[in-house]
N, C-alpha and C positions, 0 to 999 in steps of 0.2 A: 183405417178409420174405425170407430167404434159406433156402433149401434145405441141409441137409445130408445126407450119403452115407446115413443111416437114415430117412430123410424127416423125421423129425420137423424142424418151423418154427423159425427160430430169428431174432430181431429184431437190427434193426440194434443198436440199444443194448440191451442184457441187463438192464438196470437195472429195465427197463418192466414187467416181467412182475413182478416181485417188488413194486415198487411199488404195482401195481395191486391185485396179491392181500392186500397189508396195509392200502391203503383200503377196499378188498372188508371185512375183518376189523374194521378200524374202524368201520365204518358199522355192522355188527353188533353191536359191543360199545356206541355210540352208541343203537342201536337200543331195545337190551334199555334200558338205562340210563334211556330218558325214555318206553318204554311206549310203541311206536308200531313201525312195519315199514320195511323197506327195499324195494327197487323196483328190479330188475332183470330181462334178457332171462335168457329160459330156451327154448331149443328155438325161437325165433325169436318166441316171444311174451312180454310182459311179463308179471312174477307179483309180488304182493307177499310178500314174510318175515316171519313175525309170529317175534316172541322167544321163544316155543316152539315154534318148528320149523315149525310152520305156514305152506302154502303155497298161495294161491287168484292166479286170474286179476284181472290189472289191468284194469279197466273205467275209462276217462278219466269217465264221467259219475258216478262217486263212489257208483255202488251196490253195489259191492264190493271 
């Protein structure tokens, strides 16, 4: 990533960021749709998103 004079990161291709955020969006709208959560890093840990806002820790062994 490249540096600019305010710090803020800025990617080589600008497309990336925007892109990412509307499959981010998608998967949620996906989410809600079939009644099931989405599965992302949050703060360096995985958590799942339930389609009411709901937010709990990913356990790989499927007990929560």
């Amino acid at each position: 990533m490249l540096k600019q004079p305010n710090n803020e990161p800025q990617r080589k291709y600008g497309w990336v960021d925007k892109w990412a955020k509307m499959t981010g969006e998608r998967a949620r709208i996906d989410a809600k749709a079939n009644n099931t959560y989405i599965v992302y890093e949050k703060e360096g840990k995985l958590v799942k998103e339930f389609p009411n806002g709901k937010i709990i820790p990913f356990h790989k062994d499927g007990k929560s």
